[in-house]
GUDO-961012 format. One line per field, with one value per residue (C-alpha): residue number from 1; z, y, x; residue in three letters. Coordinates in pm, 1 decimal. Example, Ala and Ser with C-alpha at 12.3 -4.5 7.8 and 13.67 -1.06 7.14 Angstrom:
<atoms>
num (1_2) .
pz (780.0_714.0) .
py (-450.0_-106.0) .
px (1230.0_1367.0) .
residuo (ALA_SER) .
</atoms>
This chain:
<atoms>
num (1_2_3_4_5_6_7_8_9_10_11_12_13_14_15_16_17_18_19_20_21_22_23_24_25_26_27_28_29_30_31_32_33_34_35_36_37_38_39_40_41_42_43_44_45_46_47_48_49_50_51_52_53_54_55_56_57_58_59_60_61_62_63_64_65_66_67_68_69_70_71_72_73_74_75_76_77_78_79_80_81_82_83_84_85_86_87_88_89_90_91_92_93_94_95_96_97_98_99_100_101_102_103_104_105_106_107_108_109_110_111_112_113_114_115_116_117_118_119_120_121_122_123_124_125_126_127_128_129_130_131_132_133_134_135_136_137_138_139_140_141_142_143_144_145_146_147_148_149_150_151_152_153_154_155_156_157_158_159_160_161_162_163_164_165_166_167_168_169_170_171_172_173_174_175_176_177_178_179_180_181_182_183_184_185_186_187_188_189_190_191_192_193_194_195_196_197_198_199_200_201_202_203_204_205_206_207_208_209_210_211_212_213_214_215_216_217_218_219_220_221_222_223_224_225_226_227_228_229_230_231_232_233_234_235_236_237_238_239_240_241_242_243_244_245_246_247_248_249_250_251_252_253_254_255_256_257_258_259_260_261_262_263_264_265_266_267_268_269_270_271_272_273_274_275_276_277_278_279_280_281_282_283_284_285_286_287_288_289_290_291_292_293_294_295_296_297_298_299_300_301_302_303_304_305_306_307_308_309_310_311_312_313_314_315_316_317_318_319_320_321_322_323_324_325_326_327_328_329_330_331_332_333_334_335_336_337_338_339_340_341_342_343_344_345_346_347_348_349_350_351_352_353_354_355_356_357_358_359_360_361_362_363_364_365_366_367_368_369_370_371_372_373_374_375_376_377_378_379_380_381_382_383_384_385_386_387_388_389_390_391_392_393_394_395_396_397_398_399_400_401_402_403_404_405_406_407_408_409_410_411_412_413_414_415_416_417_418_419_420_421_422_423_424_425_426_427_428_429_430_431_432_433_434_435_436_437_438_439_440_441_442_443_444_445_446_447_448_449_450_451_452_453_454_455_456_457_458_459_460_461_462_463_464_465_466_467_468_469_470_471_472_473_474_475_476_477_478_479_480_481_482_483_484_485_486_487_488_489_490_491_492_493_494_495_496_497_498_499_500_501_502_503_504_505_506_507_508_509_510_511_512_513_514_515) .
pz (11755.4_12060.3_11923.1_11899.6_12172.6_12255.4_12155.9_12488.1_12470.7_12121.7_12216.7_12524.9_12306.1_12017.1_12366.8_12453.0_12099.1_11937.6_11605.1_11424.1_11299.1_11023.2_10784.5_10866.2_10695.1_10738.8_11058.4_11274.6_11287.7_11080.2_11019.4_10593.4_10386.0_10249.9_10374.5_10633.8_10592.0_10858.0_10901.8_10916.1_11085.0_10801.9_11012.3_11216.9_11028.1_11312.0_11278.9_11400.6_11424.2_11128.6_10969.8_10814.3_10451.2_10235.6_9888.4_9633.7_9863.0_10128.3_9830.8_9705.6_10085.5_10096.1_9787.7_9865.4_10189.8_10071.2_9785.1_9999.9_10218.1_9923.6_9785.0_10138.5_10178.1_10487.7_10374.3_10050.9_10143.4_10441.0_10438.1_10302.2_10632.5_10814.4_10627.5_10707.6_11047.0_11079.6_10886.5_11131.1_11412.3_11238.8_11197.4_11566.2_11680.3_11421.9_11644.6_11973.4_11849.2_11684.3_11866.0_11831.9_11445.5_11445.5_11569.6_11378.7_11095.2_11126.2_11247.5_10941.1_10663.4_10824.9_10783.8_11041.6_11347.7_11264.8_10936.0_11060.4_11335.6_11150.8_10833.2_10725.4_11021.2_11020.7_10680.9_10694.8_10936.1_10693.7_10431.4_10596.8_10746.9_10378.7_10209.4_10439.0_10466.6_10143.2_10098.1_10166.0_10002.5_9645.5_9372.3_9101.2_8769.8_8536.3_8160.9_7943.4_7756.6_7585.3_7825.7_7791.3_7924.5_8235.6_8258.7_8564.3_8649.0_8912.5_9085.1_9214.1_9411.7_9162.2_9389.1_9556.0_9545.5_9568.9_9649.5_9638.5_9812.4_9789.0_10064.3_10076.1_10237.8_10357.0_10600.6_10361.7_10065.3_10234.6_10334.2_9970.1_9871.5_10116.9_10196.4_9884.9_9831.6_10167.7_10108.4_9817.3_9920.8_9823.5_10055.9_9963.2_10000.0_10110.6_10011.6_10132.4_10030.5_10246.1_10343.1_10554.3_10626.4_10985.1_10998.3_10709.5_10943.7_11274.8_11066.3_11003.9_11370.2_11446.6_11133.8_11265.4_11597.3_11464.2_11269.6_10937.1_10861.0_10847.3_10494.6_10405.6_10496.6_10486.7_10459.9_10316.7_10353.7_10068.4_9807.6_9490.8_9310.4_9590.6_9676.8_9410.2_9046.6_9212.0_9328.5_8958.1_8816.0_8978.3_8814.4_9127.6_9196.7_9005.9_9030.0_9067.0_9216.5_9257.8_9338.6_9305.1_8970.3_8607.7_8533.6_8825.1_8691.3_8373.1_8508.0_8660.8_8292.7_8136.0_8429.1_8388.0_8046.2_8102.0_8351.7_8374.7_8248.5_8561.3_8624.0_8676.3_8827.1_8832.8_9003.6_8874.3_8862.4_8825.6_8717.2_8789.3_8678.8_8856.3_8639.6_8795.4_8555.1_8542.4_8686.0_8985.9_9292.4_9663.4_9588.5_9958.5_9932.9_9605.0_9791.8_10079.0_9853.4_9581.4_9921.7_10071.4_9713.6_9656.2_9992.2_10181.7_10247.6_10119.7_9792.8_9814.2_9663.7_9288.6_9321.2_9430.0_9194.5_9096.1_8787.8_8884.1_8531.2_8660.8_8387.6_8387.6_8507.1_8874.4_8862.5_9082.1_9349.8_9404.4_9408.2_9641.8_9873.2_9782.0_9931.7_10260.1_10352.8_10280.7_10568.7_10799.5_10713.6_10967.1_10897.0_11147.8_11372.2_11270.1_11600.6_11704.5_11622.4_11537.8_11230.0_10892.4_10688.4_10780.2_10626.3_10258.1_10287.0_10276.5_10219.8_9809.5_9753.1_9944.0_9650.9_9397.0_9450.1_9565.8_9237.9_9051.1_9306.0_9236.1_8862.8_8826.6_9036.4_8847.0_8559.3_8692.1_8782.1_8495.5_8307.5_8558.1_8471.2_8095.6_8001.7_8321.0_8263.1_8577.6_8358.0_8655.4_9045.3_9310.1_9645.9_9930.2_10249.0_10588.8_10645.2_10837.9_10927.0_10965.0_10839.2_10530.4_10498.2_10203.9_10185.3_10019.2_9685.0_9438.9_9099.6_8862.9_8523.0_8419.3_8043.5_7989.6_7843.6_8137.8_8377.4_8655.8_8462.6_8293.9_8525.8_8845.1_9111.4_9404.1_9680.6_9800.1_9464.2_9263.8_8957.2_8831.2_8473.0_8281.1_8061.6_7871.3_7823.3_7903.9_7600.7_7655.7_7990.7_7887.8_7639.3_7830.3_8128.8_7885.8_7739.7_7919.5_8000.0_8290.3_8327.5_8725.2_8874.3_8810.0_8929.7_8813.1_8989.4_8812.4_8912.1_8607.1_8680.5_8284.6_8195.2_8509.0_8398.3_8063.4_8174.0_8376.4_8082.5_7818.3_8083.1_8040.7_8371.9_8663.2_8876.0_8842.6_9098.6_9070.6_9304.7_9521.4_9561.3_9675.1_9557.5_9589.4_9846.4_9933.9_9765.3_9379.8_9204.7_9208.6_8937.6_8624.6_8212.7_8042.5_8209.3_8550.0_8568.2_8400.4_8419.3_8716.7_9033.9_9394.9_9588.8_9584.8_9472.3_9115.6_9339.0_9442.9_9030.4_8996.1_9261.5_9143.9_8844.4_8634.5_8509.6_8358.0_8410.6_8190.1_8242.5_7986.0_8101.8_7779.3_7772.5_7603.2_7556.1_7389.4_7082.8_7166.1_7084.2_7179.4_6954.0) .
py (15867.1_15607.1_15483.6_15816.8_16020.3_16386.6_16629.9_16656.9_16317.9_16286.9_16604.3_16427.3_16129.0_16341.9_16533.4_16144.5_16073.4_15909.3_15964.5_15707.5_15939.8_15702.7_15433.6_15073.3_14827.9_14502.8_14461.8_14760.7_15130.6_15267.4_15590.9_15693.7_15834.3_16113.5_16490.7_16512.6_16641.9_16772.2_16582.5_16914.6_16927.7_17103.1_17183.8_17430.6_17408.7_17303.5_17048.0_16741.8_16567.8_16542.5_16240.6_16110.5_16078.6_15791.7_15776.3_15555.5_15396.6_15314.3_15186.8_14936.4_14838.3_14797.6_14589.3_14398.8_14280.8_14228.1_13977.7_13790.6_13716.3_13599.3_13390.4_13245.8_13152.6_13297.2_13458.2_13286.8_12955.2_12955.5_12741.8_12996.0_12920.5_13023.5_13354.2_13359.9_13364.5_13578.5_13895.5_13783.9_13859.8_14204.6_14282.7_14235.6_14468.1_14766.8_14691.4_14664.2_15016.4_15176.3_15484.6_15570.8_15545.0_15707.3_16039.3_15994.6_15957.5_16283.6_16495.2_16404.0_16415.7_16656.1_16429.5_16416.4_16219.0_16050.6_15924.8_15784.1_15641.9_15501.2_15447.6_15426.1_15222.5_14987.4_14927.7_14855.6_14605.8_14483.9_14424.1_14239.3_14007.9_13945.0_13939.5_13705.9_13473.5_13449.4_13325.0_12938.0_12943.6_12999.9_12697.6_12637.7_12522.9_12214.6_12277.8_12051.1_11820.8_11473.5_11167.8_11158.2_11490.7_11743.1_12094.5_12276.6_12630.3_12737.2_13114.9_13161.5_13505.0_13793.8_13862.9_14222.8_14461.1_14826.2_15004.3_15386.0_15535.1_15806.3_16080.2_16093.1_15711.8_15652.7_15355.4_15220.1_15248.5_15096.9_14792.8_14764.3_14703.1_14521.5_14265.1_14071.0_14157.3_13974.3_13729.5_13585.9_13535.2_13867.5_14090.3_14405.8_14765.9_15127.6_15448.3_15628.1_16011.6_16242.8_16439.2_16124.4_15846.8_15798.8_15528.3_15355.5_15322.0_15234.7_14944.5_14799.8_14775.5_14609.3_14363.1_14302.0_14239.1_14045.1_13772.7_13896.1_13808.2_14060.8_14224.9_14093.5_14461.3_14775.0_15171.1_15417.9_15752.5_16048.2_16209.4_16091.5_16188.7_16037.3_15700.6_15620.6_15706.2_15460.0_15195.8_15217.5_15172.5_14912.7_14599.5_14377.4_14549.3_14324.1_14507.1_14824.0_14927.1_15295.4_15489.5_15860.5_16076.1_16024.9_16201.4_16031.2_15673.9_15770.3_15816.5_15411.8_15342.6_15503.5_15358.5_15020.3_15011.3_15159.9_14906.8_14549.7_14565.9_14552.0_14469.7_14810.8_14841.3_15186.5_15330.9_15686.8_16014.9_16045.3_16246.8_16119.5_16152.3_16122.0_16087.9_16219.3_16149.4_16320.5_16019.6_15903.7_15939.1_15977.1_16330.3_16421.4_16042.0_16138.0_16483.3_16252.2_16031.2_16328.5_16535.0_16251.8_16139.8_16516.4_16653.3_16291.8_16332.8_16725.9_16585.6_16436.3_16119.7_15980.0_15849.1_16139.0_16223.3_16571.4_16628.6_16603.4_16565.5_16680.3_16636.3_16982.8_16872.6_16777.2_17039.5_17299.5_17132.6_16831.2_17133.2_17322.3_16985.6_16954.9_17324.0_17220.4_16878.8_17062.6_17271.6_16972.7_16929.0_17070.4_17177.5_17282.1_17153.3_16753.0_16598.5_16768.4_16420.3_16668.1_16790.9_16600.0_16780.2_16874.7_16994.9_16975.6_16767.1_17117.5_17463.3_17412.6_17206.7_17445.9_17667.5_17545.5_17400.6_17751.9_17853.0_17683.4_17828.0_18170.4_18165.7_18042.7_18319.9_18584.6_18397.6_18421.5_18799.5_18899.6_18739.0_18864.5_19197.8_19257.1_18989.8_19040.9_18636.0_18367.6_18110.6_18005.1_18031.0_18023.3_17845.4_17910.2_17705.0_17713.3_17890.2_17819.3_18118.9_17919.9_17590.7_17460.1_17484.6_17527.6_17533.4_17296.1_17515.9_17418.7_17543.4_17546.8_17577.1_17438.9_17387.6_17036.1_17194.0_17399.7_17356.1_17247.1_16975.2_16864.8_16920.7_16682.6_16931.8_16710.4_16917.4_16997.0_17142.2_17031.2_17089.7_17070.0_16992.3_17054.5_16840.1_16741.5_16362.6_16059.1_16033.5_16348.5_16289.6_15957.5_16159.7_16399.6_16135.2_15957.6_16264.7_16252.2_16145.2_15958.3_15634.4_15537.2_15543.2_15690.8_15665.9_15605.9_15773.3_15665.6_15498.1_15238.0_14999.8_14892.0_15238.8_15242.6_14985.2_15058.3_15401.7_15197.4_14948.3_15261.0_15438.1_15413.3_15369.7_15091.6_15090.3_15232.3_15283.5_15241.4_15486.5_15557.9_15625.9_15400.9_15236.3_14852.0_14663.0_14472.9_14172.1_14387.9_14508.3_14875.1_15063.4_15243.1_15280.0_15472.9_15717.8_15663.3_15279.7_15031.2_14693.4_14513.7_14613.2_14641.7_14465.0_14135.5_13827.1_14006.0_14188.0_13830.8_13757.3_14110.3_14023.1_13678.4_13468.9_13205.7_12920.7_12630.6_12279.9_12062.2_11673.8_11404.2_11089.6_10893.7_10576.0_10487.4_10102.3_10252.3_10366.6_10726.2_10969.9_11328.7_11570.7) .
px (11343.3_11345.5_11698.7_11859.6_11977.2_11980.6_12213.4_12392.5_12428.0_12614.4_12771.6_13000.3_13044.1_13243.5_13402.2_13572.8_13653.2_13944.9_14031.1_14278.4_14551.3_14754.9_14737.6_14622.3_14890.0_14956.3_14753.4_14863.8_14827.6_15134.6_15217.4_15236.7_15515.8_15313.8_15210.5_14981.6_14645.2_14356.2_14021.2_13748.1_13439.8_13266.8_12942.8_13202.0_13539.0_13711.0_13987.2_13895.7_14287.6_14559.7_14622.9_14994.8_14831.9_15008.3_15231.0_15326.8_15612.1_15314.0_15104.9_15388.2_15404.1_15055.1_15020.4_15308.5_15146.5_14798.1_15001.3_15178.6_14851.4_14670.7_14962.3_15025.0_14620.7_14588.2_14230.2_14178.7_14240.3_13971.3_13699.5_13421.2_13216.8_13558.5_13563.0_13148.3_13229.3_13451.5_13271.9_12973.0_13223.0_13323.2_12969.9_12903.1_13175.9_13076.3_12704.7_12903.4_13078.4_12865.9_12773.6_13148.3_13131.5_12783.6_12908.3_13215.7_13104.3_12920.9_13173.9_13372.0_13115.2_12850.4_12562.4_12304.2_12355.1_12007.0_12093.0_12405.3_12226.9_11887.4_12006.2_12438.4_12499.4_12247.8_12307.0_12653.3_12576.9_12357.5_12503.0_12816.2_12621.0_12435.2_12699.4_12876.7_12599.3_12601.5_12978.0_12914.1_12552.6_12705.2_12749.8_12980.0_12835.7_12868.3_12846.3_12600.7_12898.0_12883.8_12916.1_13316.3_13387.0_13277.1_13350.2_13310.0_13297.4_13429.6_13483.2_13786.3_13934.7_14047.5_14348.7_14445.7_14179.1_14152.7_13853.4_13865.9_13588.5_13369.7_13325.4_12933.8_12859.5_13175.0_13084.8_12813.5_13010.3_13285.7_13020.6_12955.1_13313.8_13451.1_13196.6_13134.7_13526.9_13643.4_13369.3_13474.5_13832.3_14025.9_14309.0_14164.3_14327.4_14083.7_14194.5_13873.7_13807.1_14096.7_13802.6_13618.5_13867.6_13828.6_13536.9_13727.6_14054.1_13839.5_13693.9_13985.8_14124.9_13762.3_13823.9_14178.7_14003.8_13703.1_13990.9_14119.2_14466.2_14755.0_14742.1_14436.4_14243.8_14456.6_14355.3_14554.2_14465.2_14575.3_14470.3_14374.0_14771.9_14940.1_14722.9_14479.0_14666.2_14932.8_14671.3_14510.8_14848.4_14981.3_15114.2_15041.3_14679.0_14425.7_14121.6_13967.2_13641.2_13561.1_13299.1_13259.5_13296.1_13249.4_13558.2_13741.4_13640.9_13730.9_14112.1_14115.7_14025.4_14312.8_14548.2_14448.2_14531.0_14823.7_14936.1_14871.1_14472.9_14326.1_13983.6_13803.3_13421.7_13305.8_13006.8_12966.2_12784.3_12348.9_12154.9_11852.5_11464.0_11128.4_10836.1_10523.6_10232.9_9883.8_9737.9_9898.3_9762.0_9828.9_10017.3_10108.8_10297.5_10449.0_10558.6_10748.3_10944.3_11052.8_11167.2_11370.0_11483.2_11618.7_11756.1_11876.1_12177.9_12189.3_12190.7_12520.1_12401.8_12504.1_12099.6_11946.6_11614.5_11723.9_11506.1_11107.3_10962.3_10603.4_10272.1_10145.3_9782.3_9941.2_10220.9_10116.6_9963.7_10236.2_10468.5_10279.4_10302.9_10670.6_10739.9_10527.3_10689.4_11031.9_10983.1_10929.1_11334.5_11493.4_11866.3_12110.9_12408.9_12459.2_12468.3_12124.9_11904.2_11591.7_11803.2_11757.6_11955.7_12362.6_12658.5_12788.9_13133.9_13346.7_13347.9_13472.3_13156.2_12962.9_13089.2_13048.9_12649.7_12615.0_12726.3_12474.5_12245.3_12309.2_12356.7_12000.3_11871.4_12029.3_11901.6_11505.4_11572.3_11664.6_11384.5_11153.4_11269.7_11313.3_11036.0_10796.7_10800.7_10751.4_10954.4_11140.9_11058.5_11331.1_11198.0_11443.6_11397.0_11549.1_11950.4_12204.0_12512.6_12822.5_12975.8_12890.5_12579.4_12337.8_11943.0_11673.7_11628.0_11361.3_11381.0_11065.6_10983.3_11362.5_11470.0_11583.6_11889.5_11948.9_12259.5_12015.3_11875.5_12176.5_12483.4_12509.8_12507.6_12511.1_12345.3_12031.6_11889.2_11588.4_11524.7_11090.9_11030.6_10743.8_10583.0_10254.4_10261.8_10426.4_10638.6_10791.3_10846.6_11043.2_11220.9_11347.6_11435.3_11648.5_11826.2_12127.4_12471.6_12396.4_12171.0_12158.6_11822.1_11526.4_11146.3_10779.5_10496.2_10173.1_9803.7_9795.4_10041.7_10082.8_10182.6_10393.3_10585.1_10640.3_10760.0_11009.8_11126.1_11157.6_11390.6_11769.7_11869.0_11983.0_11752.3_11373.7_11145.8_10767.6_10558.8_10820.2_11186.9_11460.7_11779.3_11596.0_11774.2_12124.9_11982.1_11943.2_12243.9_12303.9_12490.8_12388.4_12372.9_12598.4_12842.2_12733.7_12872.3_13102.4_13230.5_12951.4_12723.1_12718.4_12520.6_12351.3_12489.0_12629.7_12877.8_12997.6_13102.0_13262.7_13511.7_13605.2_13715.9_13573.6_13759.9_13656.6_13791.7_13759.0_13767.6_13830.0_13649.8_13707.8_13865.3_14175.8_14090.6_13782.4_14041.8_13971.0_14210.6_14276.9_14204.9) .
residuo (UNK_UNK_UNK_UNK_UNK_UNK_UNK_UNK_UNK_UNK_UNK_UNK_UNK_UNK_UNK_UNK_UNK_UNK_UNK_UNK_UNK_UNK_UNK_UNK_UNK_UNK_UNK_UNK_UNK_UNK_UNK_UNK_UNK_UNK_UNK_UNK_UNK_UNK_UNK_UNK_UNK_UNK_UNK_UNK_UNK_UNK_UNK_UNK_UNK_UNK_UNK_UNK_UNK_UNK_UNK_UNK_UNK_UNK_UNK_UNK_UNK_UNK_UNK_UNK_UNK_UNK_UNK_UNK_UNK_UNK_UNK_UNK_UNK_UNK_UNK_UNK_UNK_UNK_UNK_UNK_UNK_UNK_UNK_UNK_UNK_UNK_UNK_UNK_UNK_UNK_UNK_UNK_UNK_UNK_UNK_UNK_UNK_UNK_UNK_UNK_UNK_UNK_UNK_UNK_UNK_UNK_UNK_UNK_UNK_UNK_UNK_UNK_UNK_UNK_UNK_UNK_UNK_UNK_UNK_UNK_UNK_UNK_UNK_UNK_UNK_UNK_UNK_UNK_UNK_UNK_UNK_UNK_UNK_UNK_UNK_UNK_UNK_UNK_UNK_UNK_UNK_UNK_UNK_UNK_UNK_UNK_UNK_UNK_UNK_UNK_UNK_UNK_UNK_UNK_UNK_UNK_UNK_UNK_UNK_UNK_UNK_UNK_UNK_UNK_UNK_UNK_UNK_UNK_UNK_UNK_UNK_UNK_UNK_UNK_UNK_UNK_UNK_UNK_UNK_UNK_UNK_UNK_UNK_UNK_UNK_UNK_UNK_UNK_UNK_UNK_UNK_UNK_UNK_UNK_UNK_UNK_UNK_UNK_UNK_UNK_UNK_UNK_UNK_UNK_UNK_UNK_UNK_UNK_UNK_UNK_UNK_UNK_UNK_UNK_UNK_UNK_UNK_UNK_UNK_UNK_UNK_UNK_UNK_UNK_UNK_UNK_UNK_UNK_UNK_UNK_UNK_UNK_UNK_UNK_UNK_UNK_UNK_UNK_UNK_UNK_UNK_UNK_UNK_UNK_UNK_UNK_UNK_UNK_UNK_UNK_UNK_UNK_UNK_UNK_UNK_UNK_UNK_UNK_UNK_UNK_UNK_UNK_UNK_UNK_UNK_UNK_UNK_UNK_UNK_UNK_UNK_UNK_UNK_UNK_UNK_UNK_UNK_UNK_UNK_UNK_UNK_UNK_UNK_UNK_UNK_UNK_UNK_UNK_UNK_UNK_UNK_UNK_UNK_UNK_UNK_UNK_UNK_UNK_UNK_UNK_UNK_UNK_UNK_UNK_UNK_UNK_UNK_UNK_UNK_UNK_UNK_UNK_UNK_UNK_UNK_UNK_UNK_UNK_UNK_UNK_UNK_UNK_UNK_UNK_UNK_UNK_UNK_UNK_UNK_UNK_UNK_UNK_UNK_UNK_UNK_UNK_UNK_UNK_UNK_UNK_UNK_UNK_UNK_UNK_UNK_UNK_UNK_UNK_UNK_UNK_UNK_UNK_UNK_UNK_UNK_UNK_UNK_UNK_UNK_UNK_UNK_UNK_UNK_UNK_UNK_UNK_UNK_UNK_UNK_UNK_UNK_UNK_UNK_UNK_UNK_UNK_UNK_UNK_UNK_UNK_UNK_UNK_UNK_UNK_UNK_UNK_UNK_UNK_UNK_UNK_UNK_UNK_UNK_UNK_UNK_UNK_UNK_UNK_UNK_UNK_UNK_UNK_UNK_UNK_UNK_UNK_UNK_UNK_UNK_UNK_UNK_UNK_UNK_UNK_UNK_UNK_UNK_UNK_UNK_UNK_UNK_UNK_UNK_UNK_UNK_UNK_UNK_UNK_UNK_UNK_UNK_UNK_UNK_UNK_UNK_UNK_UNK_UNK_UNK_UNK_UNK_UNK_UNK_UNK_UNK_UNK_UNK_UNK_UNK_UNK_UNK_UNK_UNK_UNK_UNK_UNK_UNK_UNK_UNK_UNK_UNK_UNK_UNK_UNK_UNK_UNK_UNK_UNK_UNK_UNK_UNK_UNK_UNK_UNK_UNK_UNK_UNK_UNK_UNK_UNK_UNK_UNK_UNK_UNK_UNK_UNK_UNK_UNK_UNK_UNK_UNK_UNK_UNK_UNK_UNK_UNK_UNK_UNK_UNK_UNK_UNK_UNK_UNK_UNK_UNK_UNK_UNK_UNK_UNK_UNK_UNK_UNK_UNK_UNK_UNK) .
</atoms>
């Protein structure tokens, strides 16, 4: 808590704020085409400014610039330790700002001031400064050939980029994309979420500031019909990467083949399992990680472990620990640091989690009633009156058919499984449409790691939760990821192209002769 201030404190910093109000194109602040649409304060509904949202004319502007910067060299052509240097330089002004984009990325999103302060800044830092570090530390390859001949291969920059962002980590999710992106040599064009695209367009002025060419970083703010169907389908986009949806993702599919068969990277919906089995140990610890691993970030995260599939020898009391460290989440106004849990991104998602919520309860009433059976048990924690807010709710006793289990919800609900051994629990872990993370809670660490090799999924855990770090790739099997990874140096390849050159060193005196 020493890094975090109080609540008065955040309070007069979101009292001086500045919110960017249009696009970011071709260097400058520039006001879109398109309708304009209000930035919301979903912890109080209040509108925090307008913003002139962007269309397809903006997006052919857009893409017109970004090409002409990467045809010209301005970014591409850079020595690699030039580009280093200048991300380095970004990365120090997001520090040198980044109370400002704390708080604003909380009033925007609703997430608590502390996890924008201790974690989604930090982070973003982070992983520009990896990623950019990493930029002049990467080596082409030479192929094995006979003694006449080299091939090399070499990575070269895919072109224009667009990455279409999700509204849950905007900054951080915007890290991800654009670091490895700008890294490697690409002009690269945002079209955040409409609901959260202020932090995108501050980072762009700072990246202007910090060195990047004109066109080389641009942010268009819209909605999906007006800015990203026309990114996907443009002839002179070259790639693709998107996070956010299945069904979304699905759409850049269709659109690049429609178009010019862009390169698409997709980083989707979860589902995700946490196997708890009868022997591991250190339960209270096991309670910590499946709380933060459910309710971070209300449950707004694609990696959130949403289905505990418990062994029903440790069931009741990890559940009863479960139900006690939830309590110790406090939910309430964002900018209060004391509060771990905020707002839901609007009042529609507020909805709809809520109607999950409900269903299941009239569901467990009604077998209460006519069968007089506990086969579920509703555990409602905390409240809040206005905004859009919705409680920690922890469902037991859950058929692995049932919409809890099945359906990503994507709030603060969790769903406990029940199950008698570990093959089961494996089963039922890999019986869905989504493969992104998972996790492993066991004292043998053979069996733990089997467990983890026989799951289906990205990225697995072992006794604990997490998403690894910036330096392991992060996506996920199945319908929750296509085409490559963020992070580490795998999101470096997804952003480039390889080419092979191949050298004839044969000698013509020699009577050699091409073939």
């Amino acid at each position: 808590m020493s890094d975090l201030l109080t609540h008065d404190e955040y309070i007069a910093i979101a009292q001086q704020m500045q919110f960017p109000q249009t696009a970011f194109i071709d260097g400058k602040y520039t006001p879109g085409s398109g309708t304009k649409f209000d930035s919301v304060n979903p912890a109080n509904d209040t509108v925090l400014c307008s913003i002139t949202g962007c269309n397809e004319a903006d997006v052919d502007l857009a893409v017109s610039k970004a090409r002409q910067a990467f045809d010209q060299g301005v970014w591409a052509s850079q020595h690699p330790t030039e580009r280093k240097n200048v991300l380095i330089r970004l990365s120090k002004l997001i520090n040198r700002n980044r109370r400002e984009l704390a708080v604003m990325e909380s009033l925007d999103s609703g997430k608590p001031i502390r996890d924008c302060e201790l974690i989604d800044i930090p982070e973003t830092i982070h992983t520009i400064q990896w990623h950019a570090e990493a930029v002049d530390k990467i080596y082409e390859q030479t192929a094995p050939t006979q003694e006449e001949a080299i091939a090399m291969i070499v990575r070269e920059p895919i072109g224009v980029v667009a990455a279409v962002l999700p509204w849950n980590f905007p900054l951080l999710m915007l890290a991800w994309k654009i670091a490895p992106a700008l890294a490697a040599g690409n002009s690269v064009i945002v079209k955040p979420a409409e609901q959260t695209s202020l932090t995108a367009l501050r980072i762009a002025e700072l990246a202007s500031d910090a060195g990047i060419p004109r066109g080389v970083l641009q942010v268009l703010p819209g909605d999906g019909q007006s800015v990203g169907e026309p990114l996907g389908r443009h002839s002179n986009v070259d790639m693709v990467s998107f996070t956010g949806s299945t069904d979304t993702g699905k759409r850049f599919l269709h659109y690049a083949a429609d178009s010019n068969l862009k390169k698409v990277v997709l980083e989707c919906g979860g589902k995700n399992p946490a196997i708890v089995l009868e022997d591991a140990e250190h339960l209270d610890l096991i309670a910590e990680h499946i709380v933060n691993g459910a309710f971070w970030n209300m449950g707004e995260n694609c990696s959130a472990c949403s289905r505990l599939i418990v062994h029903e020898a440790v069931k009741s009391e990890l559940l009863d620990r479960i139900i006690a460290r939830t309590r110790d989440w406090k939910l309430g106004e964002p900018l209060d640091p004391a509060n771990h849990l905020g707002a839901l991104i609007d009042k529609e998602h507020q909805a709809k989690v809520a109607g999950y919520i409900n269903a299941a309860r009239s569901s467990t009433n009604s077998s209460a009633s006519t069968n007089n059976a506990k086969n579920k048990v509703v555990t409602l924690l905390g409240g809040e009156a206005n905004g859009a807010f919705i409680a920690p709710t922890i469902f037991d006793n859950v058929a692995p058919d049932n919409a809890l289990a099945v359906d990503e919800i994507f709030g603060p609900v969790l769903s406990v499984i029940t199950v008698s051994s570990e093959e089961q629990a494996i089963a039922i872990a890999n019986n869905s449409d989504y493969g992104l993370s998972a996790s492993v809670f066991s004292a043998n660490g053979k069996r733990a790691l089997r467990t983890a090799r026989a799951i289906k999924a990205g990225t697995v855990t072992v006794n604990c939760y997490g998403e690894g770090d910036i330096s392991t790739p992060f996506g996920g099997y199945k319908q929750s990821g296509f085409g490559g990874r963020d992070n580490s140096l795998h999101a470096h390849d997804q952003y480039t192209e390889l080419k092979t050159i191949w050298v004839d060193l044969s000698d013509p005196a020699d009577g050699d002769t091409v073939s």
